[in-house]
Structure formats: structure tokens, C-alpha cells
C-alpha positions, 0 to 999 in steps of 0.5 A: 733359740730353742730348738721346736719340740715333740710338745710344741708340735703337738699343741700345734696340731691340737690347735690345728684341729680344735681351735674355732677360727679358721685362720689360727687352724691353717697357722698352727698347721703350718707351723707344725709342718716346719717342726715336723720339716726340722726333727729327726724322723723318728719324732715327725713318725711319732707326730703323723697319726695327730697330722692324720686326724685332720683329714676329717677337719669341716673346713675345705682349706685346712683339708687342702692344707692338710694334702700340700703338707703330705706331700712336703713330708710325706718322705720325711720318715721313710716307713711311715711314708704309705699311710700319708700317701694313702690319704690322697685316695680319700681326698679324691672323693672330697666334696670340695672340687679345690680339695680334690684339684689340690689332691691331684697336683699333689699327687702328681708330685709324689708319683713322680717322686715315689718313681724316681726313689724307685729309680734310683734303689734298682740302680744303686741296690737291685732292690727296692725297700719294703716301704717304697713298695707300698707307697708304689703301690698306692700310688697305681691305686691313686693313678687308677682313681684319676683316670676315671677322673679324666674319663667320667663326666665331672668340673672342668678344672679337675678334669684338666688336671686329671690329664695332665696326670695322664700327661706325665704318666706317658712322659714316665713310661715311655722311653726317651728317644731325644738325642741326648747330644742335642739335650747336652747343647741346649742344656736340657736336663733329661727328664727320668723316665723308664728307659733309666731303669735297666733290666726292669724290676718286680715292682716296676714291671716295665713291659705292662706299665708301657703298654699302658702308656701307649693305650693312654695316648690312645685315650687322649687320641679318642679324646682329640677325635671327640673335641675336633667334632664340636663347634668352634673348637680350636687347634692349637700346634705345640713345638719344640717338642723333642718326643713324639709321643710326648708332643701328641700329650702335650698337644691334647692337653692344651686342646682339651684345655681350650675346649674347656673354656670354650664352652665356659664361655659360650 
């Protein structure tokens, strides 16, 4: 079998973009996410821009498409990684709550991802590339916009998410404390975090990012004080949580959750 060309993936996009019918769009997408997934980097670079032109699309499911796409290659050619990534800020403010729901997943994803590349470049080199520099970059831009998220009055479901993004920017930037004997029996693998990173670095500036840790657990702390005063909201104790800051998150997250529901029931 041939191999996918430049020109198949550009009438993949094309149909992606024009074709009338829904179902075809969210097809030709997919399969020109395989052609973009399976040629060097260098012709997924030159296909990027004709991707981007989705962003625009009427249909809510092609635009949620258009964000799980990103993050599937948004680290296949390196130097063009920061304009998809860019993209997430504007699907925060999409009118369709599923596309800003899928925006936030997604984003959690590449953030955990854009940090641990930033891990592993300051371990191996002492240094961070250009291009991972703007897409960390982005990236706070993106974490700003989703804690206004979780703080201001919106859908249930986004706001759920939203936290869970404050979730995992705690689990990131506070140093791990388990006892790695323990993690080594059980045979949990650590999870990467910012006590990894060894002398700090210019771009990972370690002593702000976990001090704005520890205000997000006050955050979620104001958070549980707010729940805790309404009726009928439940406690719910988590365990086998070896970080004590992480247990508080994790705690909120679902107590926050169960609030949710709570008063969609009601």
C-alpha cells in the first residue's frame, strides 16, 4: 500500500473544512490526523495552517474534534508546537460548553506533557529549546484562563474540570513527599513533579510556581469552607493518599463534585 501523501491530506482537510455533511467533515478530520500522526515532521509543519482553518468550523463537534487533534500532534513537528497550543485560549471562550469541557481536558494533557519535556531538557541539556519556551508560555496563559474558570460563576461540568486542572497543577508544583521505598513495593510509579527539577531553571521558576501551588490549595480550601455551608451537602473521605496536600485536592475535588450534583438534583 502507498504510502499517505501531502496531497491526500490536503484533500482530507479540504473536505474537513467545505464538505456539507457532518459526518464526512468529522471523517476526512480523522483520517487526516493518521496522515499527519505517520509523515515526517516537516510535511505535518507545512499541513498545520490548513488544520488551523478549522478552528473557525459552525459545527461544535468538528471544533471539539479539531482540540483532541491538537493534542494528538500538537509535539509532532516541534517548532510549530506554540500556534496549536495557542488555540486552546480561544476554545475557552467557545459558545459551546462541550468544546470548552474538551478544551480543558485536552489542555490538562498538554500541560502535563509541555512539563514534563521541560523536565527532561533541564535534566539532559541545562537548557530548554526556543519552541518549548513558547509553548510553556501558552500554557500559563491557558492555566490563568482556567482558574477564572473554576473561580467565576459558570455550567456545572466545566467548573468540575476546571478544578481538576487546579488539581494537577498542585499534584505538579508540590514537591513529592511519599516514601519512594513504599511507591517501590507497591509499585507505583512516581508521578513527575517539580522536586524533579534540580537547581530550578529560568523558565521553571520553581519558588513562585510553588507558591502559587500552595494558594491553590487555599483556593480549594475557600471552596470546601463554601460547600460545607450549604444543605444537604456531603463529606466524602478519600484514602490511600500518600501527599497530604494532595489528599486535600483530591478531597475538594470530589466534594465539589458531589455538591454539583447535589443541586442538579435538588
Amino acid at each position: 500500500m502507498a504510502a499517505p501523501t501531502r496531497d491526500q491530506a490536503l484533500s482530507l482537510l479540504a473536505a474537513a473544512n467545505n464538505h456539507g455533511d457532518v459526518n464526512v467533515k468529522t471523517s476526512s478530520l480523522k483520517q487526516a490526523k493518521d496522515i499527519l500522526l505517520s509523515v515526517e515532521p516537516s510535511i505535518a509543519a507545512e499541513l498545520f495552517p490548513y488544520l488551523l482553518d478549522l478552528q473557525s468550523s459552525p459545527e461544535c463537534l468538528l471544533r471539539k474534534l479539531l482540540i483532541q487533534v491538537i493534542e494528538e500532534i500538537g509535539f509532532k513537528a516541534v517548532e510549530h508546537t506554540p500556534s496549536l497550543v495557542s488555540i486552546l485560549l480561544l476554545f475557552l471562550r467557545d459558545a459551546d460548553v462541550v468544546v470548552v469541557q474538551q478544551t480543558i481536558v485536552s489542555g490538562i494533557n498538554i500541560f502535563t506533557r509541555a512539563f514534563e519535556e521541560l523536565i527532561v531538557q533541564c535534566q539532559q541539556n541545562g537548557n530548554v529549546e526556543r519552541w518549548l519556551e513558547e509553548v510553556w508560555m501558552w500554557m500559563l496563559k491557558f492555566k490563568d484562563a482556567v482558574f477564572g474558570i473554576a473561580l467565576e460563576p459558570g455550567p456545572a461540568g466545566t467548573k468540575l474540570l476546571a478544578l481538576k486542572f487546579l488539581e494537577t497543577f498542585v499534584l505538579l508544583f508540590t514537591s513529592d513527599i511519599s516514601d519512594p521505598e513504599k511507591s517501590t513495593i507497591e509499585g507505583v510509579k512516581q508521578a513527575v513533579n517539580i522536586s524533579w527539577l534540580v537547581g530550578g531553571h529560568p523558565v521553571l521558576d520553581t519558588a513562585v510556581l510553588m507558591l502559587e501551588a500552595n494558594r491553590t490549595i487555599g483556593i480549594l480550601l475557600n471552596l470546601l469552607q463554601a460547600a460545607g455551608s450549604l444543605p444537604g451537602c456531603l463529606t466524602i473521605t478519600v484514602v490511600n493518599w500518600s501527599c497530604a496536600n494532595c489528599l486535600v485536592v483530591r478531597f475538594l475535588y470530589y466534594v465539589v463534585a458531589y455538591k454539583a450534583l447535589f443541586s442538579v438534583i435538588a
